[in-house]
C-alpha positions in Angstrom: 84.4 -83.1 35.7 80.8 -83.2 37.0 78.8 -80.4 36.3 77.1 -79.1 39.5 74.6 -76.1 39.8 75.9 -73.6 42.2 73.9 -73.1 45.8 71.2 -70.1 45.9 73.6 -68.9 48.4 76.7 -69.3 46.3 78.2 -65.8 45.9 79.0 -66.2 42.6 75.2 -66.9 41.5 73.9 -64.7 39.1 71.1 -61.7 40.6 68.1 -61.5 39.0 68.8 -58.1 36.6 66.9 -55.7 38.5 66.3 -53.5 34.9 64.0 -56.3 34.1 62.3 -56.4 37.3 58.6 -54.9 36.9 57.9 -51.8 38.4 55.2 -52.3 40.7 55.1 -48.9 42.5 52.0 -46.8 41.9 52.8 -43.1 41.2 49.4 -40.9 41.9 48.1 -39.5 38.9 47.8 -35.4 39.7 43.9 -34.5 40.1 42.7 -32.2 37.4 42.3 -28.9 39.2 39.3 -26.9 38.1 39.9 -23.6 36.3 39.5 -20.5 38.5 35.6 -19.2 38.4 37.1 -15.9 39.6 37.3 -15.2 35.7 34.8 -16.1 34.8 31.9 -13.2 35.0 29.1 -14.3 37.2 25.3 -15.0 37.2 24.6 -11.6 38.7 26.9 -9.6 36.1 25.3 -11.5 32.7 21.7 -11.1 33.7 22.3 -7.4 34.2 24.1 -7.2 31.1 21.6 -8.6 29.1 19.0 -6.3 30.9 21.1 -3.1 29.1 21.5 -4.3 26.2 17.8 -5.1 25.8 17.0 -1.7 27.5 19.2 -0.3 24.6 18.1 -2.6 22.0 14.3 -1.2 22.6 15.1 2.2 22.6 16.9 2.4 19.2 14.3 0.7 17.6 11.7 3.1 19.3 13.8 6.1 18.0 13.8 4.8 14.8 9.9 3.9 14.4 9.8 7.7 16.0 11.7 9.1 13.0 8.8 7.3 10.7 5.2 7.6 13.1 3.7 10.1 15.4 1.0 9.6 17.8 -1.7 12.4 17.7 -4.2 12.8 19.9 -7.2 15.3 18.0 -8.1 18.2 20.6 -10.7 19.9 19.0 -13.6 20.5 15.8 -12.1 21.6 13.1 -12.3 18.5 11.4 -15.3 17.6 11.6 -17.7 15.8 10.6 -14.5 13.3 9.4 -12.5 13.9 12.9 -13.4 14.2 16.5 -12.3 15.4 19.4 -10.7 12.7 21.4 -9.3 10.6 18.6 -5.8 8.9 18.4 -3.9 8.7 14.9 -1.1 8.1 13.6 0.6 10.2 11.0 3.5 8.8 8.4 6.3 11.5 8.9 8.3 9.6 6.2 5.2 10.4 3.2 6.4 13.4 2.4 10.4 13.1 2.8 10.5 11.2 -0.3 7.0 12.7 -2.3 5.0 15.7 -2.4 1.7 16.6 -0.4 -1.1 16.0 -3.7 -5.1 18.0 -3.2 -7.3 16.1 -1.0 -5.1 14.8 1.5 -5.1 15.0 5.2 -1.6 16.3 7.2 -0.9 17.6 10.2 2.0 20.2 10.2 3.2 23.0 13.0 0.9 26.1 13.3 3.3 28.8 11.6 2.4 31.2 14.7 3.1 28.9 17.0 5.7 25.8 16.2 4.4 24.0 19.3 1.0 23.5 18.6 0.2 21.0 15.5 -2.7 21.5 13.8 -4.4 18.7 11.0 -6.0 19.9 7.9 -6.6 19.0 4.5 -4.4 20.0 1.3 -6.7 22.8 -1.2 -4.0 24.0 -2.7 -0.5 24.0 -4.4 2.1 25.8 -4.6 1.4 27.8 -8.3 -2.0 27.5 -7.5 -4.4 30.5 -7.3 -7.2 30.0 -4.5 -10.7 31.6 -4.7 -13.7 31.1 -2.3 -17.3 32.1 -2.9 -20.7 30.7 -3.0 -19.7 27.6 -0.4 -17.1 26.8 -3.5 -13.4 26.4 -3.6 -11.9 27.2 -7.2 -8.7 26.4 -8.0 -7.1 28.0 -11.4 -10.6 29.1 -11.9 -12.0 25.8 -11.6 -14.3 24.5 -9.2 -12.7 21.8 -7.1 -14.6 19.1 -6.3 -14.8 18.2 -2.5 -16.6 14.9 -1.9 -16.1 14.3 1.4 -18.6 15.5 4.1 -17.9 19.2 5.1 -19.6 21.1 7.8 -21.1 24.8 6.1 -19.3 27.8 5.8 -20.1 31.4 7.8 -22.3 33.4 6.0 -21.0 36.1 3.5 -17.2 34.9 4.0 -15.6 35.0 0.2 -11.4 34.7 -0.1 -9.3 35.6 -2.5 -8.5 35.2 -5.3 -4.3 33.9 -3.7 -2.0 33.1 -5.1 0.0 30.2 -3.3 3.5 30.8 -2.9 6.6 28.1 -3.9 7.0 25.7 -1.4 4.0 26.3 0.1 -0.1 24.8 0.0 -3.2 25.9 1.4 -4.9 23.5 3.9 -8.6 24.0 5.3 -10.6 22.1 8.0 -13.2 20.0 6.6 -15.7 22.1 9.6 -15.6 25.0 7.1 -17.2 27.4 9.3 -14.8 27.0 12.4 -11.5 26.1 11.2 -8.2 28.2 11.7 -6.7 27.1 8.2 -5.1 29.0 5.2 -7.8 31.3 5.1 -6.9 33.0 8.7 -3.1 32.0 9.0 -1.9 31.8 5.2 -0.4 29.1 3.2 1.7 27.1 5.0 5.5 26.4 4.4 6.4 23.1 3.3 8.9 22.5 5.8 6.5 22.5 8.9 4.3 19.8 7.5 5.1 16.7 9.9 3.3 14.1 8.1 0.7 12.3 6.7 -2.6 11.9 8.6 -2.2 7.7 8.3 -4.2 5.5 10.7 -7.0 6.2 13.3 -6.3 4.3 16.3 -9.0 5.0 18.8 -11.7 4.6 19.4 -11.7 1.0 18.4 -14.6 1.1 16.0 -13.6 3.8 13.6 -10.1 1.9 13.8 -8.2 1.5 10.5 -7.0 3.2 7.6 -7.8 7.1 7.0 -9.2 7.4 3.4 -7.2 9.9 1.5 -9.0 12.0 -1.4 -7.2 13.3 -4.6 -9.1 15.9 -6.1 -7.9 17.9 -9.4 -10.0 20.9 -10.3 -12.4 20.5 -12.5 -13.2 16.9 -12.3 -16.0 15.2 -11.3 -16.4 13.7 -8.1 -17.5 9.9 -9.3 -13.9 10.6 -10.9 -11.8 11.2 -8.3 -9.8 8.4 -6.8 -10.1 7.1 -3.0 -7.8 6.0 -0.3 -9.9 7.0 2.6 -11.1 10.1 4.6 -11.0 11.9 7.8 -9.7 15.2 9.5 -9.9 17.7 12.6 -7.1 20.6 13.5 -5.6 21.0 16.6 -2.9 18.6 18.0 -0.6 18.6 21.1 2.0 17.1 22.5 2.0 15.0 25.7 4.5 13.6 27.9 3.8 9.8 26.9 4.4 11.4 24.3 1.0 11.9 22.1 0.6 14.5 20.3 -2.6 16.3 20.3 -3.8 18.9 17.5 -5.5 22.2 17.8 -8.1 24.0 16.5 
């Protein structure tokens, strides 16, 4: 028998197997869609936001440097010649939360006859101590106490004591001896309205720096006595900005 090859139109001819038959029809490939900017918070929203928290930032770090420094502004002579009227300071409020005021030192505490005045003075005497005035001298325990900072005079004919300071109190005077409202005229002062300690002159700008504390022990000389710098006046009060100012 011959072989033959069936026609292409033979019925019996074998169809191409479609399973092997390439695909050739595209399927579109889904666009991404872009996540919803409704949730998301917007420009508006994160600039306020960080306006608060820097609003809030600011004023917890002004509360705490509050809780360490005060702004005085000095209001009037008792100080001098060391402080004038018109001065800004500031005073360390933390100097005496951990330690102890010491002879010769500058601090501003609330007048005891009137909390909301603040007066600066300078530290005579301790509790324990017993207090004498006379012939333009302090002694303290019967000792003269060496004062070798400038000092306005004293009034005429004005002895005091001999006083005894209480416990948890000191006697303060102005270094303007002859007008001062100190210990002498309000008594020793209580411990607990001392605000600070009298810490760095701020205005005017060229007496700006550190104030120069003295230590003085009775009965020492004054080429003795250690130095960390000087000044002083009395009367301070507050203001709204808020500076404090400090009275006579």
């Amino acid at each position: 028998m011959t072989e033959t090859t069936g026609k292409a139109n033979d019925p019996y001819t074998l169809q191409p197997d479609l399973s092997q038959t390439p695909n050739t029809t595209l399927t579109p490939i889904a666009e991404e869609v872009p996540l919803d900017d409704a949730n998301e918070p917007s420009m508006t929203w994160m600039l306020l936001r960080e306006l608060v928290e820097t609003i809030v930032l600011s004023l917890i770090i002004f509360l705490l440097i509050r809780q360490v420094l005060q702004n005085y502004r000095i209001e009037s002579h008792s100080m001098q010649p060391n402080f004038y009227e018109g001065q800004f300071i500031l005073v360390n409020k933390l100097s005496y939360k951990i330690g102890q005021p010491s002879r010769g030192e500058v601090i501003v505490f609330h007048n005891p006859n009137n909390t909301s005045e603040d007066y600066i003075k300078r530290v005579i005497g301790l509790p324990g101590d017993t207090v004498e005035i006379h012939d333009d001298k302090v002694f303290i325990n019967q000792q003269e106490l060496p004062e070798p900072f400038a000092k306005e005079p004293y009034r005429t004919n004005t002895p005091f004591g001999p006083l005894v300071i209480p416990a948890n109190h000191i006697f303060v005077m102005g270094d303007n001896r002859g007008n001062s409202q100190d210990s002498r005229y309000i008594g020793p002062i209580d411990e607990n309205l001392v605000v600070g300690k009298a810490w760095l002159r701020l205005w005017p700008l060229p007496v700006f720096g550190l104030i120069h504390q003295y230590h003085l022990e009775p009965g020492a000389s004054s080429a003795m006595l250690p130095v960390a710098l000087a000044c002083c006046q009395d009367k301070v009060s507050h203001d709204v900005n808020p500076t404090y100012a400090i009275q006579p």
